[in-house]
MARTIRO-332249 format. One record per atom (N, C-alpha, C, O, CB): x, y, z. Coordinates in steps of 0.001 Angstrom, whole numbers, padded with zeros to 6 digits, always signed. Atoms other than C-alpha are relative to their C-alpha. Last residue first. Glycine has a CB too. Layout:
MARTIRO-332249
XYZ ...
end
This chain:
MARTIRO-332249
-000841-000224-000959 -017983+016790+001822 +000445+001016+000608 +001271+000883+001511 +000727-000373-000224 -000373+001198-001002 -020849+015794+000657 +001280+000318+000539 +001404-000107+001687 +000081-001484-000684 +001087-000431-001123 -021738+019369-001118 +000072-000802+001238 -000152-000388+002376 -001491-000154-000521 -000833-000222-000591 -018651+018770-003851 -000616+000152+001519 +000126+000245+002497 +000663+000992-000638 -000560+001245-000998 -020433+016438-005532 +000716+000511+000800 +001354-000285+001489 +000809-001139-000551 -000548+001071+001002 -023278+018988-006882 +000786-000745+000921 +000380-000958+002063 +000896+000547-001319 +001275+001042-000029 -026457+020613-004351 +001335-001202-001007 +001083-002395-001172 -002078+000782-001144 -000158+000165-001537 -023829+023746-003183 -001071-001734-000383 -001365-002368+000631 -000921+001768+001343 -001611+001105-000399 -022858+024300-006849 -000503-000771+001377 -000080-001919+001510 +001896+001198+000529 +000666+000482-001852 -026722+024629-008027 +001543-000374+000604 +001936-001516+000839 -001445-001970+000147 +000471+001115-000260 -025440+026544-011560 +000000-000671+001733 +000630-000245+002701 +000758-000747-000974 -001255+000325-000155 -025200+030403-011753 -000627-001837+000268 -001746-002081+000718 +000938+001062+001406 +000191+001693+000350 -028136+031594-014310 +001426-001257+000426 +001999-002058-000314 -000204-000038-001976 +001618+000282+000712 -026498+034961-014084 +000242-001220-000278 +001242-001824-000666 -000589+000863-001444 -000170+000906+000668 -022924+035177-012139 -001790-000440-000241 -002546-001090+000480 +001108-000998+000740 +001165-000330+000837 -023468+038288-009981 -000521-000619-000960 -001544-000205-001504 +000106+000921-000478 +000595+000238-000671 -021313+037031-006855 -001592+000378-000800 -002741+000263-000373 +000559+000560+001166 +000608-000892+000210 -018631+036465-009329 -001225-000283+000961 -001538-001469+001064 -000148+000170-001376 +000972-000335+000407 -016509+033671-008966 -000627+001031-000146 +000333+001607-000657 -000430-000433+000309 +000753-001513-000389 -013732+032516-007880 -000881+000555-001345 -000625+000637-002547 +001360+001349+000417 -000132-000914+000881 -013078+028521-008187 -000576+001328+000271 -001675+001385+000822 -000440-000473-001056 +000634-001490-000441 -012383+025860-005707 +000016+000659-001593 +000672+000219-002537 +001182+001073+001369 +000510+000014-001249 -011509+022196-006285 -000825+001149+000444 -001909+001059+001020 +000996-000161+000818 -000281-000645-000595 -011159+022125-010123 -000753-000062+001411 -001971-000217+001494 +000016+000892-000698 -001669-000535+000396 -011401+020147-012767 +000594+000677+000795 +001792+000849+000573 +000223+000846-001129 -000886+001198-000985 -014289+017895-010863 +001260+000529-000440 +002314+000071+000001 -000181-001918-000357 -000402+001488+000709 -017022+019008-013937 +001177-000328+000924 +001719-001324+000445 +000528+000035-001847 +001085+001219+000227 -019004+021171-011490 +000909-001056-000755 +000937-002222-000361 -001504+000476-001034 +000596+000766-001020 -016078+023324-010795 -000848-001179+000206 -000601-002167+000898 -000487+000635+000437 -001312+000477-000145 -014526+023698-014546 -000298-000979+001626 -000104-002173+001857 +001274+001527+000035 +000214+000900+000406 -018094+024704-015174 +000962-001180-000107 +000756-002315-000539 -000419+000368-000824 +000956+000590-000385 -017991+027537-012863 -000271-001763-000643 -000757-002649+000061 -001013+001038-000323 -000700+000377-001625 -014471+028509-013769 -001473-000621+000606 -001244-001591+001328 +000741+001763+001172 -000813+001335-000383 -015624+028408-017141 +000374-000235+001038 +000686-001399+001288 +001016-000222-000523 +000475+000942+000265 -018655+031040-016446 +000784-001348-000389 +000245-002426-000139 -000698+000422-000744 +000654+000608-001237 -016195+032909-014645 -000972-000985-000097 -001099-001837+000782 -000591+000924+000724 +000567-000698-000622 -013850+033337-017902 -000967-000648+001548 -000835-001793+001980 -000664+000586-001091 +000575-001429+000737 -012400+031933-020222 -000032+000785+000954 +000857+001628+001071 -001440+000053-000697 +001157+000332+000587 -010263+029325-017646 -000020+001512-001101 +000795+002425-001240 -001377-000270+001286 +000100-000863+000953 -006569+028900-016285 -001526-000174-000825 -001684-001201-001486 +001280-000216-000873 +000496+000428+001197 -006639+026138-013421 -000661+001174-000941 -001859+001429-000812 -000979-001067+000334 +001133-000404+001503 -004112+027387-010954 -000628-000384-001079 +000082-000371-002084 +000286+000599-000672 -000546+000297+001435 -002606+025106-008400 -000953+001172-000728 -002180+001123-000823 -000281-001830-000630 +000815-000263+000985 -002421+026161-004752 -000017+000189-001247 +000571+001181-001677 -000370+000630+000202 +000186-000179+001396 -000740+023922-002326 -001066+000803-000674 -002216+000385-000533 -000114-001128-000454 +000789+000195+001388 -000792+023543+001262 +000030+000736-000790 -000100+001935-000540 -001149-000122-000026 +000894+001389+000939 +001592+021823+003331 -000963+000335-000559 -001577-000573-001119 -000624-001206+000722 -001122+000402+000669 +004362+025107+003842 -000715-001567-000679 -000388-002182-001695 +001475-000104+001180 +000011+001653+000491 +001644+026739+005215 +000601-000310-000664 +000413+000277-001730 -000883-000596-000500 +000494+000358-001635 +002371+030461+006199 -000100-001383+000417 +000341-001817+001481 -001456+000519+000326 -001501-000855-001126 +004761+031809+003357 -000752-000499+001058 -000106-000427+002103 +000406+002174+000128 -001041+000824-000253 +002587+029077+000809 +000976+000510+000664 +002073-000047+000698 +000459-000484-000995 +000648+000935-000550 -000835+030634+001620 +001492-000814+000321 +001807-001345+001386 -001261-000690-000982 +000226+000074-001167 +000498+034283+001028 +000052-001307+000894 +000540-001334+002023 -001007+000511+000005 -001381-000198-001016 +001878+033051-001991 -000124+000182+001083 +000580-000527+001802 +000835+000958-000169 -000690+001485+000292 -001444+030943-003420 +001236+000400+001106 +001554-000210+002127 +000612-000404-001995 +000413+001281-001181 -003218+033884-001730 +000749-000927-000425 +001300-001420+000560 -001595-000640+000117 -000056-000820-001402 -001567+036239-004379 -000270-000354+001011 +000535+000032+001858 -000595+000912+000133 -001734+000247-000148 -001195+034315-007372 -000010+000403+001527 +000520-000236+002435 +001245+001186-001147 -000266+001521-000236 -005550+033534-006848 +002019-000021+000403 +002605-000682+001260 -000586-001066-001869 +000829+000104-001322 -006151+037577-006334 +000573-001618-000053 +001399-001841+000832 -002029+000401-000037 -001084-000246-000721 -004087+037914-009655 -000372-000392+001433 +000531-001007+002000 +000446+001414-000171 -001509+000441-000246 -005933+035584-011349 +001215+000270+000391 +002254-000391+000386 +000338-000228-000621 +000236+001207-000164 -009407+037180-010378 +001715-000954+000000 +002380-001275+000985 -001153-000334-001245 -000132-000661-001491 -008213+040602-011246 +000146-001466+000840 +001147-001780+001485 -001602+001105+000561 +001295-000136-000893 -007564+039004-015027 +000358+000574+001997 +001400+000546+002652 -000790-001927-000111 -000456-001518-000240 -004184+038371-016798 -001557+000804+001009 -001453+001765+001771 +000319+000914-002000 -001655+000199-000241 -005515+034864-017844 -000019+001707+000270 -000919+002461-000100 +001222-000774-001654 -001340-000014+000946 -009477+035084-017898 +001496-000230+000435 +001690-000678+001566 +000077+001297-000582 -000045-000323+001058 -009900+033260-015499 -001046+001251-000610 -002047+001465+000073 -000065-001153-000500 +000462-001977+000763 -010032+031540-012551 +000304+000485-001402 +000913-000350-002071 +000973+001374+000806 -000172-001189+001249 -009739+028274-011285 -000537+001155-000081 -001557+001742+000280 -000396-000349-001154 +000981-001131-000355 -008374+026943-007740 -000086+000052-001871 +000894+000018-002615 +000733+001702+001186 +000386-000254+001482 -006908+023142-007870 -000971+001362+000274 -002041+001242+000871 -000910-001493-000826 +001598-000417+000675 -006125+022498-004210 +000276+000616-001709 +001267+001242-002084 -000885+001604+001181 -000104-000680+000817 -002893+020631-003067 -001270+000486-000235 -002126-000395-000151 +000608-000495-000870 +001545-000024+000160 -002586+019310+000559 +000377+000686-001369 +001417+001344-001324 -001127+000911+001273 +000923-001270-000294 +000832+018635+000885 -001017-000401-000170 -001295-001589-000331 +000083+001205-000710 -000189-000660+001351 +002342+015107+001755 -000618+001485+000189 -001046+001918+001259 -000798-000893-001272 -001080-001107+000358 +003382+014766+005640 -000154+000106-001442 +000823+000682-001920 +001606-000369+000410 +000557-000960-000980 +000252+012341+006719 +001014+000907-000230 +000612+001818+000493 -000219-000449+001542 +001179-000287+000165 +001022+009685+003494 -000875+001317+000571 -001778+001897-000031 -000419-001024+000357 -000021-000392+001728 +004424+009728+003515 -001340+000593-000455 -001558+001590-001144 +000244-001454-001049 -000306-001478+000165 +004187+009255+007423 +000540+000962-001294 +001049+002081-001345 +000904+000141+000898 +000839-000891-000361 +002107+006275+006939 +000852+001268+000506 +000079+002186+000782 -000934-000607+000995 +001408-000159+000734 +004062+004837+004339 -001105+001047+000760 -001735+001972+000246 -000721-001574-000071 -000194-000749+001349 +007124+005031+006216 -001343+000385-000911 -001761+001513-001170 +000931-000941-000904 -000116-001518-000498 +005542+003619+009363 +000036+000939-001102 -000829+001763-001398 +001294+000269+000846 +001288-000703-000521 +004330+000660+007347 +000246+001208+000594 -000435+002146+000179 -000741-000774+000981 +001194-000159+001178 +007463-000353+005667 -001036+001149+000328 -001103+002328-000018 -000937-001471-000143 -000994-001165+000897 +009775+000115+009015 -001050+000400-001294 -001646+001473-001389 +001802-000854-000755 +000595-000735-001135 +006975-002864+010645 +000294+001845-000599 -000522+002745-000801 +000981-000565+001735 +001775-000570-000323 +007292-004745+007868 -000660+001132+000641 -001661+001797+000373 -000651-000826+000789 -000215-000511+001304 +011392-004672+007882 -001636+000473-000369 -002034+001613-000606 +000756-001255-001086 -000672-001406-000403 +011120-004973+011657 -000106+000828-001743 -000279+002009-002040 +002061-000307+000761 +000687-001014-000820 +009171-008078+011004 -000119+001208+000082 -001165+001855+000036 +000204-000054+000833 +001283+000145+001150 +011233-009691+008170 -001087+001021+000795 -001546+002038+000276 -000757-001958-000229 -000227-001121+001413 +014153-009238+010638 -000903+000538-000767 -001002+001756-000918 +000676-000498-001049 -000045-001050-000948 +012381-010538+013920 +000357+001060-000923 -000058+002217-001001 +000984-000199+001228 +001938-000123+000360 +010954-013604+011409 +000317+001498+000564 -000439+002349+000096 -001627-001310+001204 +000580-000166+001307 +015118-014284+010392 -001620+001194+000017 -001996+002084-000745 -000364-001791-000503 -000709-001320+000510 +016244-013825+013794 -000584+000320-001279 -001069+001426-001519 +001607-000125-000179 +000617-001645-000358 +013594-016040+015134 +001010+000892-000536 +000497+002005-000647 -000197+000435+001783 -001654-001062+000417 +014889-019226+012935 -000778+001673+000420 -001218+002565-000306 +000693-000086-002558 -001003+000378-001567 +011932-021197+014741 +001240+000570-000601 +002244+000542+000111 +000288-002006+000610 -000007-000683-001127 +009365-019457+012468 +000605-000258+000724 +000533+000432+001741 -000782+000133+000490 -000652-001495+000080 +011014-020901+009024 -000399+001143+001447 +000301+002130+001678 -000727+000762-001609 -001089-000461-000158 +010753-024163+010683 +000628+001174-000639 +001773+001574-000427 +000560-000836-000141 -000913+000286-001041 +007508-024645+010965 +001503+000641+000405 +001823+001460+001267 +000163-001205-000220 +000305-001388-000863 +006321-022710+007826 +000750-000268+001709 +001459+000514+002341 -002095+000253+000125 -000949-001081-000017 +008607-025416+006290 -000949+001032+000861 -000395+001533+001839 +000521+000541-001624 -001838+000430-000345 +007048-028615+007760 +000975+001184-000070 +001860+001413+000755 +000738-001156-001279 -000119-000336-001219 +003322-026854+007308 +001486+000112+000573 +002080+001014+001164 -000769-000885+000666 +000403-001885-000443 +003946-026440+003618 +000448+000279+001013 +001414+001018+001204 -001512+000566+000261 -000778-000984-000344 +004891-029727+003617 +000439+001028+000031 +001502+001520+000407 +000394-000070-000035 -001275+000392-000957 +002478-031478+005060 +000935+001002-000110 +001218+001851+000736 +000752-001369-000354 +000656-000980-001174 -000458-029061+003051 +001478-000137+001146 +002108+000730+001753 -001920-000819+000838 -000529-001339+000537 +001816-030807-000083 -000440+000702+001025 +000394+001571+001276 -000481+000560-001420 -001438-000203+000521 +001477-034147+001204 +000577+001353-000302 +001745+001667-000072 +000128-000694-001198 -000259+000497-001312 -002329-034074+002316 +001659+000140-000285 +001964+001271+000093 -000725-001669+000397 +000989-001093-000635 -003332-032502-001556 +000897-000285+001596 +001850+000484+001713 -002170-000477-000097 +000834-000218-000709 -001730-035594-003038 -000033+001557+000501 +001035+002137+000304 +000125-000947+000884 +000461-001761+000781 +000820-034616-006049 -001406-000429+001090 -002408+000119+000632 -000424+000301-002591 -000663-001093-000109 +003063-037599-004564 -000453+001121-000137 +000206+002106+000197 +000781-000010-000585 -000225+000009-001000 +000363-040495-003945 +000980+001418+000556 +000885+001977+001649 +000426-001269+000077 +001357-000604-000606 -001194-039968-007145 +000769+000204+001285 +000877+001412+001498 -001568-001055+000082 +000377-001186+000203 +002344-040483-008363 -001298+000187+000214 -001491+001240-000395 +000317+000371-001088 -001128-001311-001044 +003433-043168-006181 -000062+001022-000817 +000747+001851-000400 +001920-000306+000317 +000333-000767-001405 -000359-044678-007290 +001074+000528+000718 +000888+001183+001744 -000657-000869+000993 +000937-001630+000205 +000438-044506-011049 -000472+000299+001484 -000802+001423+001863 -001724-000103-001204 -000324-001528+001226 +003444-046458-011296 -000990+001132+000697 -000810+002235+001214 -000711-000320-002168 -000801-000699-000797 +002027-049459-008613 +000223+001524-000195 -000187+002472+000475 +001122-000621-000061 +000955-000610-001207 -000638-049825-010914 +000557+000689+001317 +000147+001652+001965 -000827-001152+000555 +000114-001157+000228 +001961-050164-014008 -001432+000434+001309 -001977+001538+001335 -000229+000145-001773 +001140-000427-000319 +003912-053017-012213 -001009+001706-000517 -000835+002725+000152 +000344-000149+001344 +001172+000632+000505 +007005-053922-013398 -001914+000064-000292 -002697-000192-001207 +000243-000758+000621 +000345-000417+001806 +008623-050695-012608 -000862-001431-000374 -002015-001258-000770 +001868+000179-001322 +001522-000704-000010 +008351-050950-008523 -000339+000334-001121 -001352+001006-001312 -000221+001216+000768 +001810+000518-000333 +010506-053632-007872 -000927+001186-000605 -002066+000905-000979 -000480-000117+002046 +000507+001215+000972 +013320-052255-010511 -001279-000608+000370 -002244-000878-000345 +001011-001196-000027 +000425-000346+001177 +013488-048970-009048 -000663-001107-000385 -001871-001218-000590 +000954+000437-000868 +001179-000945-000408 +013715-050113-005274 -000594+000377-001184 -001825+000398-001175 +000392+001287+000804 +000627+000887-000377 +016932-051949-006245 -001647-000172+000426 -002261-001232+000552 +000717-000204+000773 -000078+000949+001188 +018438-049429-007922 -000761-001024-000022 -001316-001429-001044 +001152-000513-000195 +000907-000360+001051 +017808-047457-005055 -000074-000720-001064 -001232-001069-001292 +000190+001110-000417 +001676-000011-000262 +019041-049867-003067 -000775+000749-000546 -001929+000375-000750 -000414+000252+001169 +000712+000502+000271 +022408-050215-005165 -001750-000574+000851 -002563-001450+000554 +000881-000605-000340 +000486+000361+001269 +023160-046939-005045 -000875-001284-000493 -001901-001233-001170 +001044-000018-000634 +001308-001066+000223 +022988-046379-001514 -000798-000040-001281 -002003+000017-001524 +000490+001499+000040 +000910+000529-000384 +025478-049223-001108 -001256+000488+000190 -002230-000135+000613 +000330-000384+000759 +000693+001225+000625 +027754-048294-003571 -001070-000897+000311 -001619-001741-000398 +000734-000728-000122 +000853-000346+000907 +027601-044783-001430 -000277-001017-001388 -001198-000817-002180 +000483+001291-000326 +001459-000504-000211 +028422-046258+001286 -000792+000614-000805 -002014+000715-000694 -000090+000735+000845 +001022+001004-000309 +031133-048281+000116 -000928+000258+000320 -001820-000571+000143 +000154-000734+000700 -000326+000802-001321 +033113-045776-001238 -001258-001084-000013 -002148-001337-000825 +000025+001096+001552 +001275-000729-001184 +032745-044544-005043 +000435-000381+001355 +001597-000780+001267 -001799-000687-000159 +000453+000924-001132 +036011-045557-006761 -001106+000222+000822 -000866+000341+002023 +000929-000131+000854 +001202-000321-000892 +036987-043440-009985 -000292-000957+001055 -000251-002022+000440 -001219+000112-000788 +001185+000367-000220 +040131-044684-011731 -000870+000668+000879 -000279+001040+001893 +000072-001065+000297 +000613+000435-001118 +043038-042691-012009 -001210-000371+000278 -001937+000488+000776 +000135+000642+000660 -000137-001122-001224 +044134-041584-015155 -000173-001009+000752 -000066-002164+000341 -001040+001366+000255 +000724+000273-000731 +044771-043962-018747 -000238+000944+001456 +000775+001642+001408 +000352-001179+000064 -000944+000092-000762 +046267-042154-021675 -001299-000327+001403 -002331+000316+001599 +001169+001473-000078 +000467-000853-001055 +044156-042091-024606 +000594-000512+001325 +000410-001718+001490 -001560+000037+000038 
end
C-alpha cells in the first residue's frame, strides 16, 4: 500500500486535544464526579439558561422577528377576510319534489342570488310539509315552507332555533 502524505494536526489543535484528553481522564476515575456532570447537565436552571440565551438572540436579529411578524400579521388578515367575505348559506326545505313549494324555494334562491351574490340557498328535498317541519326541528334545515294549516304543527318558535 503505497504510502501518501501524512496527516499533521497544527499545534493548536494538538493542544486542544490534549486538554480534553486530559479533562477526560481526571474526571473518569471517580463515579460521583460521573453522575453530578450529568445531574448538573439535564438541570432545570441550565436548560431555562439556555432557552433564555437563544430567545435573546433570536430577537436581536430584527429582520428575522420583522419577517416572522409581517408573516403573522398577513396570516391573520387573510383569515379574517376569508372568514367576513364567505357566503351566508341557508338550508331551506320543502317538499314534495316537483311541488308549488319547491318551485317558490328555486325561485327566491335565484332572485336571492341576482341581488346577493353572499347568500346562498340550498334545497333540502322532503315528503312533504310535515318533513319539512321535522327536518326543521331536527337542525337539517335552517328555514322551511310550510303550510299555514299544518295540523298538530310542532312549537317551532319555543325549539333551538328561538335563541337566535
Amino acid at each position: 500500500m503505497p504510502q501518501g502524505p501524512s496527516y499533521r494536526p497544527s499545534f493548536a489543535k494538538r493542544l486542544w486535544l490534549w486538554q480534553r484528553l486530559r479533562r477526560k481522564k481526571a474526571a473518569e476515575p471517580s463515579a460521583a464526579a460521573t453522575a453530578h456532570t450529568l445531574t448538573a447537565a439535564m438541570s432545570l436552571e441550565a436548560l431555562e439558561r439556555t432557552l433564555r440565551v437563544r430567545v435573546r438572540a433570536f430577537f436581536r436579529r430584527t429582520r428575522l422577528v420583522i419577517a416572522l411578524g409581517a408573516i403573522i400579521l398577513g396570516g391573520l388578515i387573510w383569515a379574517a377576510l376569508h372568514l367576513t367575505l364567505a357566503p351566508t348559506q341557508m338550508r331551506v326545505a320543502a317538499g314534495p319534489p316537483g311541488s308549488a313549494d319547491v318551485k317558490f324555494v328555486e325561485m327566491l334562491s335565484g332572485k336571492v342570488a341576482a341581488q346577493h351574490a353572499k347568500v346562498q340557498f340550498h334545497l333540502v328535498a322532503t315528503d312533504g310539509p310535515r318533513a319539512s317541519a321535522a327536518a326543521l326541528t331536527a337542525g337539517e334545515a335552517d328555514l322551511a315552507v310550510l303550510p299555514s294549516t299544518l295540523a298538530d304543527a310542532p312549537d317551532l318558535a319555543g325549539g333551538r332555533h328561538s335563541a337566535q
